[in-house]
C-alpha positions as CSV (number, residue, x, y, z in Angstrom):
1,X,65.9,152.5,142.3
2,X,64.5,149.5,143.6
3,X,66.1,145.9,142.3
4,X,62.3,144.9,141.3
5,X,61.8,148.6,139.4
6,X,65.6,148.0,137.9
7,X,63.7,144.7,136.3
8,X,60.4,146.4,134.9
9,X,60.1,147.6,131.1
10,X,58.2,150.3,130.5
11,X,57.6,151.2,126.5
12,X,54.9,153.2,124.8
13,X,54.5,152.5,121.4
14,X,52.4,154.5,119.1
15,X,50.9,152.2,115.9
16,X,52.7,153.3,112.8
17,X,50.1,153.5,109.4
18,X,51.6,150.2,108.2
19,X,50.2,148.8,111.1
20,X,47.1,149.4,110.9
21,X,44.5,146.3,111.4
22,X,46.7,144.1,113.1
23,X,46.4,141.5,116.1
24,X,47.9,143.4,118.7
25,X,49.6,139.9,119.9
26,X,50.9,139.3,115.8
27,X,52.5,142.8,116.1
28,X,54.5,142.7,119.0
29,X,56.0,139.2,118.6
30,X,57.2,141.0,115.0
31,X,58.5,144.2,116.2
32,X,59.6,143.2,119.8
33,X,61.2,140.1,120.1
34,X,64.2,141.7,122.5
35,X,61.5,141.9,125.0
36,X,59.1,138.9,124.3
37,X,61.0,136.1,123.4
38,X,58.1,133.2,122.0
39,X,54.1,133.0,121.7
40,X,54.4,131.9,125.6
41,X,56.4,134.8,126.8
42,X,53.8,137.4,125.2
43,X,50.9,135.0,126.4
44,X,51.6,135.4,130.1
45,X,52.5,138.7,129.8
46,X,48.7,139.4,128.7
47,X,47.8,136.8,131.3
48,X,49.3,139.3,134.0
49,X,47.6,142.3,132.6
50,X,51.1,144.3,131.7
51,X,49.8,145.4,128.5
52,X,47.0,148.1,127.6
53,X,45.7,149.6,124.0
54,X,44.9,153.3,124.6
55,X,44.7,153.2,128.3
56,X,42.6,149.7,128.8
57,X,44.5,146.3,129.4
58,X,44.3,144.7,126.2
59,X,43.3,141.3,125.3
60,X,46.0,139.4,123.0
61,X,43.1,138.7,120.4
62,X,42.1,142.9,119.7
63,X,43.1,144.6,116.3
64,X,44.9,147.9,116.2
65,X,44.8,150.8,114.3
66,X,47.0,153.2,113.2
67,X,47.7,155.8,116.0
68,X,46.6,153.7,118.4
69,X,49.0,153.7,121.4
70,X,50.0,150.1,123.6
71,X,51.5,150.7,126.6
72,X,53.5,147.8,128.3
73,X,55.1,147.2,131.7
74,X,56.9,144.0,130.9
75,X,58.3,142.5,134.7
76,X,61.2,140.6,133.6
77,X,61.9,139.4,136.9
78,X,58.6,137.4,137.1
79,X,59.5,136.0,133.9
80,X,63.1,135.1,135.1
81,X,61.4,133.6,138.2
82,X,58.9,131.5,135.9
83,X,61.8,130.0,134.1
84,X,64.1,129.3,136.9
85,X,61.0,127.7,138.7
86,X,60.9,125.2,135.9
87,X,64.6,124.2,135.8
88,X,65.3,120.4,137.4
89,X,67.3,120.7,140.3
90,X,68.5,117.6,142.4
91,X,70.0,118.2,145.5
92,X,71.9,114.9,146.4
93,X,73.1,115.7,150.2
94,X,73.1,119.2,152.0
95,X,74.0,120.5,155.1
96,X,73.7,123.8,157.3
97,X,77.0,124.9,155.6
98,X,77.3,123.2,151.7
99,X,74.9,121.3,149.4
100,X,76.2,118.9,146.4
101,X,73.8,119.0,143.6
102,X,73.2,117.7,140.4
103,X,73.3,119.8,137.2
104,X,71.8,118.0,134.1
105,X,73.1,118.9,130.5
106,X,72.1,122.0,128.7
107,X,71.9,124.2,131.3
108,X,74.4,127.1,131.8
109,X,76.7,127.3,134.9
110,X,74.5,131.2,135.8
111,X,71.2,129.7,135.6
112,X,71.7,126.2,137.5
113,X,73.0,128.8,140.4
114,X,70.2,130.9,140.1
115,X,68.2,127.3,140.1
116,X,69.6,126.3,143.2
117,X,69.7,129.4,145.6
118,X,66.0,129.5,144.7
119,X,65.2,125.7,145.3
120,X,67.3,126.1,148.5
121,X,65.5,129.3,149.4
122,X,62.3,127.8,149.4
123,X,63.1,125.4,152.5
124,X,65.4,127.8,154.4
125,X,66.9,132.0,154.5
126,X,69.6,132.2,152.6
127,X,71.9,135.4,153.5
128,X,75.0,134.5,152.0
129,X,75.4,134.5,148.2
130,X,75.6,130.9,147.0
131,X,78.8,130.0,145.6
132,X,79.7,127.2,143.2
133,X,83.0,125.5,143.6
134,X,83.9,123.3,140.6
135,X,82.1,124.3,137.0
136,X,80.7,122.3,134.6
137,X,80.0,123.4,131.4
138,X,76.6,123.9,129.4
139,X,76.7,120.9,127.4
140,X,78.0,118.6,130.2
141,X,76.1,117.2,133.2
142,X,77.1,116.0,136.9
143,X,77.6,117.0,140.5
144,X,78.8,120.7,141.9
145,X,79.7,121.1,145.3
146,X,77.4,124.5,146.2
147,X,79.0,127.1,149.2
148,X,76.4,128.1,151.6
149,X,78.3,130.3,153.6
150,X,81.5,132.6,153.4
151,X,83.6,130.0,155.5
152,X,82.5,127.4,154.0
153,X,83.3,128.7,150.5
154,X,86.8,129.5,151.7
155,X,87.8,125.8,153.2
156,X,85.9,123.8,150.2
157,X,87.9,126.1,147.4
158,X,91.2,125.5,149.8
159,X,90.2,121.9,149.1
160,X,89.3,121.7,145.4
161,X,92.6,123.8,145.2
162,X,95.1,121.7,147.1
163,X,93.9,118.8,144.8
164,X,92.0,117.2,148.3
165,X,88.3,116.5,146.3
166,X,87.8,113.2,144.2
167,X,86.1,113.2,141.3
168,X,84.9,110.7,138.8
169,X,83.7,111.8,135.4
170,X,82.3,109.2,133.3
171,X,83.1,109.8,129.7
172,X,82.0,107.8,126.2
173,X,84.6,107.8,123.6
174,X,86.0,106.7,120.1
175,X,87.7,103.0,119.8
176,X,88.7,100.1,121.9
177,X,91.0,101.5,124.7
178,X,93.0,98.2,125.4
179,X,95.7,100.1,128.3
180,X,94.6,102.8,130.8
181,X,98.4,103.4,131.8
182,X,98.1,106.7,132.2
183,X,101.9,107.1,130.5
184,X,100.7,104.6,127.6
185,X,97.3,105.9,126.8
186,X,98.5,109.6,126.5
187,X,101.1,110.4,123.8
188,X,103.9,113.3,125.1
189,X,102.8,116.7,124.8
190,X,105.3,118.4,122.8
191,X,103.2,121.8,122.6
192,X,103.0,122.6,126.7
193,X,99.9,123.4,126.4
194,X,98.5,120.2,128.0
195,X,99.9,117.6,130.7
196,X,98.0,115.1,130.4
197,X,98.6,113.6,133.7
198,X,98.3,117.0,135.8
199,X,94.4,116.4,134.5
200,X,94.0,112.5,134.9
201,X,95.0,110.8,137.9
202,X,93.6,107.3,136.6
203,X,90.8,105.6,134.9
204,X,88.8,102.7,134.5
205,X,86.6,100.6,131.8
206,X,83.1,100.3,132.5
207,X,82.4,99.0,129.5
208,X,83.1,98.5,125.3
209,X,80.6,98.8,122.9
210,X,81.0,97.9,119.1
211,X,80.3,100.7,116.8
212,X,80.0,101.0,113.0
213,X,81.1,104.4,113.3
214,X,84.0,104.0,115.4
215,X,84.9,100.5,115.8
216,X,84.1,100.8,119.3
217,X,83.0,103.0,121.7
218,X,84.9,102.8,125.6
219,X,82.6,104.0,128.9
220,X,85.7,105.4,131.1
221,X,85.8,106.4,134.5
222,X,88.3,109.2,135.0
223,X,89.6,110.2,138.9
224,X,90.7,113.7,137.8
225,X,92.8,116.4,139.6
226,X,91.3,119.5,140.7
227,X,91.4,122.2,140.4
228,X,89.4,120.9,136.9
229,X,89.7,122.3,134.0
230,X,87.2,120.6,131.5
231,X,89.3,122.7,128.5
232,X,92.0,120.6,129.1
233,X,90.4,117.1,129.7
234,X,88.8,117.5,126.3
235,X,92.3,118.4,124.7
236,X,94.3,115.6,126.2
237,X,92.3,113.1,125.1
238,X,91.6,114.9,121.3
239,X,95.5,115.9,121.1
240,X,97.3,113.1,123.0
241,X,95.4,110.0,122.0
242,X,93.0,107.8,119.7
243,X,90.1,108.3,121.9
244,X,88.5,111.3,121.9
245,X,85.5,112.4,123.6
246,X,82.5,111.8,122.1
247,X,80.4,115.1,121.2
248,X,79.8,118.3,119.5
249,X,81.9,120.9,121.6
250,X,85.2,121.6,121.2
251,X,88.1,119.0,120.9
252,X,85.7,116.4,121.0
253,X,84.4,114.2,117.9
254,X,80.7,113.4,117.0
255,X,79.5,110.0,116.0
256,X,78.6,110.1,112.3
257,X,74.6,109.1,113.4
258,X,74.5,111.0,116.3
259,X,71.9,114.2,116.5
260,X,72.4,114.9,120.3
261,X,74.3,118.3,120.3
262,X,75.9,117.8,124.0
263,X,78.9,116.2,125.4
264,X,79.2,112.9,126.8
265,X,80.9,113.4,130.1
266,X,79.1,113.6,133.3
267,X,80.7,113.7,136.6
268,X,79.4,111.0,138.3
269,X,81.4,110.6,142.0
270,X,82.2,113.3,144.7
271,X,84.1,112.6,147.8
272,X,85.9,114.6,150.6
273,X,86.3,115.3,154.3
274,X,83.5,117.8,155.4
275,X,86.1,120.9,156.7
276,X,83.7,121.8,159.2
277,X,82.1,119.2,160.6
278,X,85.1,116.5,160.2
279,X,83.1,113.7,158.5
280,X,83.3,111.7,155.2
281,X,81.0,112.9,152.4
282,X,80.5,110.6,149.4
283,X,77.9,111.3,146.9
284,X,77.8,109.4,143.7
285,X,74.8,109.2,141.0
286,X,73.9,107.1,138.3
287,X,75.4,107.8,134.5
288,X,72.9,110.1,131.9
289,X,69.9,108.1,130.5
290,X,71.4,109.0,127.3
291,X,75.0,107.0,127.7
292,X,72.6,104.1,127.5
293,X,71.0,104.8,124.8
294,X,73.8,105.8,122.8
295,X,75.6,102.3,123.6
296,X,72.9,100.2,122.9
297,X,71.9,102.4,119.5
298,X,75.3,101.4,118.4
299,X,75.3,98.0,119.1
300,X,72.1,97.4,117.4
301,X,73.5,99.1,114.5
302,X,76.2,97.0,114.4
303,X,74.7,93.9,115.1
304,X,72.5,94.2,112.6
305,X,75.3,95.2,110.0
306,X,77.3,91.9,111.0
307,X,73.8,89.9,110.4
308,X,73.9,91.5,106.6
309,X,77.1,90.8,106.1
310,X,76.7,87.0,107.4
311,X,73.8,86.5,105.0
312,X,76.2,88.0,102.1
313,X,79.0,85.6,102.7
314,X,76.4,82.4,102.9
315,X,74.9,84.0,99.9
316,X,78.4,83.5,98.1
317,X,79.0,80.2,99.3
318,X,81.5,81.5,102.2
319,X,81.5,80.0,105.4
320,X,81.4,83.2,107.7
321,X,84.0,81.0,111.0
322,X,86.1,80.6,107.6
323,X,86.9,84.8,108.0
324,X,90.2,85.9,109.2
325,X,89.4,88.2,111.8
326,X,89.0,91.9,110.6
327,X,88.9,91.1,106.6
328,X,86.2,93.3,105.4
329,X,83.4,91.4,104.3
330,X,82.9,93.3,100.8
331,X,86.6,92.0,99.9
332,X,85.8,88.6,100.6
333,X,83.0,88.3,98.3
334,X,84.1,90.5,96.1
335,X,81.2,92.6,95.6
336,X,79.0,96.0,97.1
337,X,76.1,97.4,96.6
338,X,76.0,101.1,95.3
339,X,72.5,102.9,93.8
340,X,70.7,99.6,94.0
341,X,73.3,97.6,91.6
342,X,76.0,95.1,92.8
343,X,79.3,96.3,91.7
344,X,82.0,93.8,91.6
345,X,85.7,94.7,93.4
346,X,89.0,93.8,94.1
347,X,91.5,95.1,96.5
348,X,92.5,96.8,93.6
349,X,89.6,100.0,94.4
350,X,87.7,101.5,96.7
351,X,84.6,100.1,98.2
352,X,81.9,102.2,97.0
353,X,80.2,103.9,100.1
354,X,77.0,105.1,100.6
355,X,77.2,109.0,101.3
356,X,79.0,108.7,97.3
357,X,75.4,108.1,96.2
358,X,75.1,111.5,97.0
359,X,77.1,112.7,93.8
360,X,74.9,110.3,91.5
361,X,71.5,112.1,92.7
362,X,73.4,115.8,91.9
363,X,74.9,114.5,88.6
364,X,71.1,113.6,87.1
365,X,70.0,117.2,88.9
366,X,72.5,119.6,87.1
367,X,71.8,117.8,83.7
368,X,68.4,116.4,83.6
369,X,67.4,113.0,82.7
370,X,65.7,113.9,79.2
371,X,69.1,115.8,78.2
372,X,70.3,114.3,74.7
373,X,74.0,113.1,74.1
374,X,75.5,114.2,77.9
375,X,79.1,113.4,77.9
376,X,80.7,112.5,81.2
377,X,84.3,112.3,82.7
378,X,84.8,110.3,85.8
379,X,88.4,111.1,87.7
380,X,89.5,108.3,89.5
381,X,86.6,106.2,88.8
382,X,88.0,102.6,90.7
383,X,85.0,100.0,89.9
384,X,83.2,102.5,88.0
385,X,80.3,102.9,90.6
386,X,80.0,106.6,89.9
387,X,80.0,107.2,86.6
388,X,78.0,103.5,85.5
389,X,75.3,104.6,87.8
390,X,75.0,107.9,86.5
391,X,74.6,106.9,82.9
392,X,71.9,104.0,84.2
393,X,69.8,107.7,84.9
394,X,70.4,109.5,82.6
395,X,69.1,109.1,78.7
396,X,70.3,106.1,76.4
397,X,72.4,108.6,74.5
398,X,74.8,109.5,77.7
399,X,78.4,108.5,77.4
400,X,81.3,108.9,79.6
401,X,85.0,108.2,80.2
402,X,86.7,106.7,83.3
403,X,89.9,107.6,84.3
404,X,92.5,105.5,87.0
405,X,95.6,105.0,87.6
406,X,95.2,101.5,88.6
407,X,94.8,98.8,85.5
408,X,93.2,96.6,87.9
409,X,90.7,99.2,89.2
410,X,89.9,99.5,85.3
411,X,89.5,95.9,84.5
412,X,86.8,95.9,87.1
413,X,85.7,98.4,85.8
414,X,85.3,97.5,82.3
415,X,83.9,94.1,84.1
416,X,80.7,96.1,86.1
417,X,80.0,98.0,82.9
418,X,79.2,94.9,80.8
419,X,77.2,93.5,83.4
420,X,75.1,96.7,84.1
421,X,74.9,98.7,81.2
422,X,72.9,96.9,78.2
423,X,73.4,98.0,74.6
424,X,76.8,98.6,72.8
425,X,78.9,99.3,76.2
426,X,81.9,99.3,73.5
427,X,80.6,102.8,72.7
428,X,79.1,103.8,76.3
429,X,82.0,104.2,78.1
430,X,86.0,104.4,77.7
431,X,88.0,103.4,80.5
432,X,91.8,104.8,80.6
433,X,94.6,104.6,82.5
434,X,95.9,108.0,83.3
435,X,97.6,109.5,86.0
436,X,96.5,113.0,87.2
437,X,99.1,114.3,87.8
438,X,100.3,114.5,84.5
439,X,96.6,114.0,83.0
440,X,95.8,115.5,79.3
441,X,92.9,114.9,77.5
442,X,93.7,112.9,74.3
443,X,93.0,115.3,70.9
444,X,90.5,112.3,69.5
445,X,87.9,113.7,72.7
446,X,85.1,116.5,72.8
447,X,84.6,118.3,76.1
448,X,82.7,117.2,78.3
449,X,79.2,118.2,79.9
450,X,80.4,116.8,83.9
451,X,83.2,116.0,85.4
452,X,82.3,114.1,88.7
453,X,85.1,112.9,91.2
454,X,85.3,110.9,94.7
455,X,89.2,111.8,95.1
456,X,91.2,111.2,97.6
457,X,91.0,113.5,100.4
458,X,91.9,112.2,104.0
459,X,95.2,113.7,105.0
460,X,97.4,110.5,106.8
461,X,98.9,112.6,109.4
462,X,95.7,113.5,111.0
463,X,93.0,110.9,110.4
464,X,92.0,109.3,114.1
465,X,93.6,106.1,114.5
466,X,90.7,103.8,115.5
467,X,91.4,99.8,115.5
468,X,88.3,100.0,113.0
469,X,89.5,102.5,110.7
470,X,93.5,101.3,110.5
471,X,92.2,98.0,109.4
472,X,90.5,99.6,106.7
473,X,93.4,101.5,106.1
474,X,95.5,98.1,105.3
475,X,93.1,96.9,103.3
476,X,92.0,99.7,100.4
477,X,94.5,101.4,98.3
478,X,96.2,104.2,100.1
479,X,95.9,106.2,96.7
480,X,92.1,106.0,96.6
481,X,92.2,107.3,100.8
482,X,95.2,109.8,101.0
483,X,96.3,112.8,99.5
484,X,98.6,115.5,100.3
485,X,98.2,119.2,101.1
486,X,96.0,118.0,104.2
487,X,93.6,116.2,102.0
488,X,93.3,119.0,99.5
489,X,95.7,118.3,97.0
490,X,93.0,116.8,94.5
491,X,90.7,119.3,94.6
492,X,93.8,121.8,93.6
493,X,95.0,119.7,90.3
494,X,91.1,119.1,89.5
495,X,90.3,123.3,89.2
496,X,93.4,122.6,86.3
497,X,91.6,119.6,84.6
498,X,88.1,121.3,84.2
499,X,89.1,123.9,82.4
500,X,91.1,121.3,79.9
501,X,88.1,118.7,80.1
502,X,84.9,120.8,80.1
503,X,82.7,122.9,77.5
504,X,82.6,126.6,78.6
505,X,79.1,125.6,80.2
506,X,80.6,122.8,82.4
507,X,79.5,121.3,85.3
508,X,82.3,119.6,88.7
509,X,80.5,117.9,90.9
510,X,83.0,116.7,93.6
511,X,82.5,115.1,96.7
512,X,83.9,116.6,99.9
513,X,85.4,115.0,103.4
514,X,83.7,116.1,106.4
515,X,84.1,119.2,107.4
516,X,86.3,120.2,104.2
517,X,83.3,122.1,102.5
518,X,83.7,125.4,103.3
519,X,87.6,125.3,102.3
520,X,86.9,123.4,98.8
521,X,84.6,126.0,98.4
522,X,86.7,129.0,98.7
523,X,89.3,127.3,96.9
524,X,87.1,127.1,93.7
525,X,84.8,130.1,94.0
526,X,88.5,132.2,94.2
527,X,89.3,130.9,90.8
528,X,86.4,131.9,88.9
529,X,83.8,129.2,89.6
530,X,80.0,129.9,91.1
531,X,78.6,127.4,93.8
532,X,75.3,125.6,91.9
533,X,74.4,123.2,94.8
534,X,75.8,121.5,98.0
535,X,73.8,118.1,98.9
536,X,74.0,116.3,102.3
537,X,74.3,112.6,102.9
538,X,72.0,110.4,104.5
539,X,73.7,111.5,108.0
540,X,72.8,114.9,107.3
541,X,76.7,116.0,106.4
542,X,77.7,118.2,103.9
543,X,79.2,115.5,101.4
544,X,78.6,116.9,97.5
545,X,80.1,120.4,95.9
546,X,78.3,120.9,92.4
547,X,80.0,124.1,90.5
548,X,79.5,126.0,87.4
549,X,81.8,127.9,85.0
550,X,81.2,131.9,85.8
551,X,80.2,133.5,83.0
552,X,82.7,135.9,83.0
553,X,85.6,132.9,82.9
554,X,86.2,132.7,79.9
């Protein structure tokens, strides 16, 4: 069988009753999406007349009826060719025996060869297989050094083996890299599973970018050994430093904002000595449109945070020059906005952040603004952003409890509720000081309706060590950032506490760390609690947990 016949489909289909009075088109994109893909694929397979009803090409518009019988002889390989056709391909320098060529992002390392042997076959025969000699993966874009011929394939890969091929990949990634010592900027690799320096031979700054997000963001330029393993580049700087990779792949990290789902590497720079023809081949190319545009996204971001914060301090009466550098703004003038309100604070608790506002929307969800008498419990409560904002919802008859360890958290506390709450605040809210981990309800109190909690949950031996976020680190109460178990030890004690705290009918809602969702999840739903809703920030992350009582937990 022929390679062309190997790529034709050949079905008969006969229309079952169910079927009957359909658009031939709407029926095969519902029962045959293995073989037409989208509206387009079907489209210009009618287009090239492989489809008949009952022995006459069909037109994508007829009706069918049951018994009917569509034929179709689908040509995959014109449908291949269409695609590859359409693929970008940049060929930077080329000669009778290699070619270096650029492969943009989102492409697969199968198709961009498929791409180039037919770009290249358009100008010249190709009888050789192409060959590509370094990869780069999907998400990633930059230069591959493309084989023409058997020999050369054999003295480029004795090159790119024997570590004879220079390469530049620019990367973007977290913080302010202040040292590119190689020995300095990677930390010892105790596993074996990385050597940092077999990957990196040096690197450069390009440029630093402040960030909201991460503090900064560094552009590197990294000469890397070869042969290259991408794997491994990602690792070493994830495992064995502060700064890793900006993106969505593995060991890399994503900026909070950021919806681009690729990687922000591109290799930029290849040089070597032609083996054949004995001459110096450099070929370099400008960095992704979208390293650009990721910088200068960030900046403006940050720029225009530092203009609020400015306007804040003159609003106060505070001489912005007067700052010592890194005090966080919100501490100086004692006060942050959360839900619309300003909340006054001390060092003494957190600053209220905005994906928290999150667990005030799901509060006033699970219990309804009209409901009479809702009483509330607050765990760890620090200024009392949660809880006072909740009860500013919900109807006058609300009360709640706030619970800290911190006295000082409390007082502010007890300060924010005054200001915000009107009526007999006496009676709106208690605030105690309670610990936890040794936390019993006193016998004077109902149960409650909610329990709602921001706790602690970043785990100290594994949060990324930005110059940003270790500044902010000094500044709030560890209690109110860390807790133990890897971050999970609140959510643990607090499974214990609902049952103590809450009516048979009870709602949690907890807020969640990135990424810790799924595990908070199973942690609860294994003891006897159903899932009721899961709520996303404003950056689209999975931030609030809302859980019921199971009926049967009783």
């Amino acid at each position: 069988m022929s390679e062309h016949k190997a790529n034709i489909a050949h079905l008969k289909i006969i229309v079952p009753n169910e079927s009957d009075h359909q658009r031939i088109r709407k029926y095969l994109l519902q029962h045959y999406r293995e073989l037409f893909s989208s509206k387009e694929n079907l489209h210009r397979s009618f287009v090239r007349k492989e489809i008949s009803l009952n022995g006459v090409v069909s037109e994508e518009t007829q009706f069918i009826k049951a018994g009917d019988v569509i034929e179709i002889k689908y040509d995959k390989h014109l449908e291949e060719a269409r695609k590859i056709e359409a693929i970008p391909i940049s060929i930077c320098y080329e000669d009778d025996h290699l070619a270096i060529v650029w492969k943009p992002s989102g492409l697969n390392p199968v198709m961009f060869e498929k791409a180039v042997r037919y770009n290249i076959a358009k100008r010249e025969s190709v009888e050789e297989k192409l060959f590509c000699i370094n990869d780069i993966q999907k998400a990633a874009s930059g230069l591959v050094i493309v084989a023409k011929t058997e020999n050369a394939k054999k003295l480029m890969l004795q090159l790119y083996n024997e570590d004879k091929i220079e390469m530049i990949m620019r990367v973007l990634c977290h913080g302010f890299v202040s040292d590119t010592d190689i020995s300095v900027f990677f930390q010892a690799d105790k596993s074996g599973l990385t050597a940092p320096e077999k990957v990196v031979r040096s690197m450069t700054i390009v440029s630093q970018t402040p960030s909201n997000n991460s503090g900064h963001i560094t552009c590197l330029d990294l000469s890397l050994h070869t042969p290259l393993n991408s794997v491994n580049l990602r690792r070493a700087f994830y495992s064995h430093s502060s700064h890793p990779i900006i993106g969505n792949s593995q060991f890399t990290c994503p900026l909070k904002v950021n919806s681009d789902k690729g990687l922000c590497t591109s290799l930029i720079s290849i040089s070597f000595t032609h083996p054949i023809l004995n001459t110096p081949i450099v070929s370099i190319q400008p960095e992704p449109s979208k390293f650009k545009v990721i910088c200068d996204r960030e900046e403006r971001f940050f720029n225009k945070k530092k203009e609020k914060q400015i306007e804040q301090l003159k609003e106060a009466g505070i001489d912005p020059d007067s700052l010592a550098e890194n005090q966080i703004a919100s501490y100086v003038i004692s006060q942050k906005e959360f839900c619309g309100h300003v909340f006054k604070i001390t060092k003494d608790c957190l600053i209220p952040r905005r994906s928290s506002e999150t667990l005030v929307r799901a509060t006033v969800d699970a219990v309804g603004i009209d409901r009479e008498n809702t009483r509330i419990i607050d765990m760890g409560t620090g200024c009392g952003n949660l809880l006072i904002s909740i009860l500013k919802r919900l109807s006058s008859s609300a009360t709640g409890v706030g619970i800290d360890i911190s006295e000082a958290a409390l007082k502010m506390a007890a300060e924010n509720s005054s200001k915000l709450l009107s009526g007999n605040n006496g009676d709106k809210i208690k605030w105690l000081v309670r610990d936890i981990h040794t936390f019993s309800l006193p016998p004077s109190e109902k149960p409650f309706d909610v329990l709602v909690c921001n706790p602690p949950y970043l785990d100290q031996t594994k949060v990324s060590k930005t110059k940003r976020e270790l500044n902010t680190f000094e500044q709030e109460p560890p209690e109110a950032l860390f807790a133990g178990r890897n971050g999970y030890e609140w959510y643990h004690i607090l499974k214990d506490v609902a049952i103590m705290v809450l009516r048979q009918d009870g709602v949690v809602v907890l807020e969640c760390g990135r990424g810790m969702m799924q595990k908070v999840k199973e942690l609860w739903l294994d003891d006897g609690w159903q899932q009721h809703a899961v709520y996303k920030d404003d950056q689209g992350w999975d931030r609030c947990l809302v859980l019921k009582r199971s009926v049967s937990n009783e």
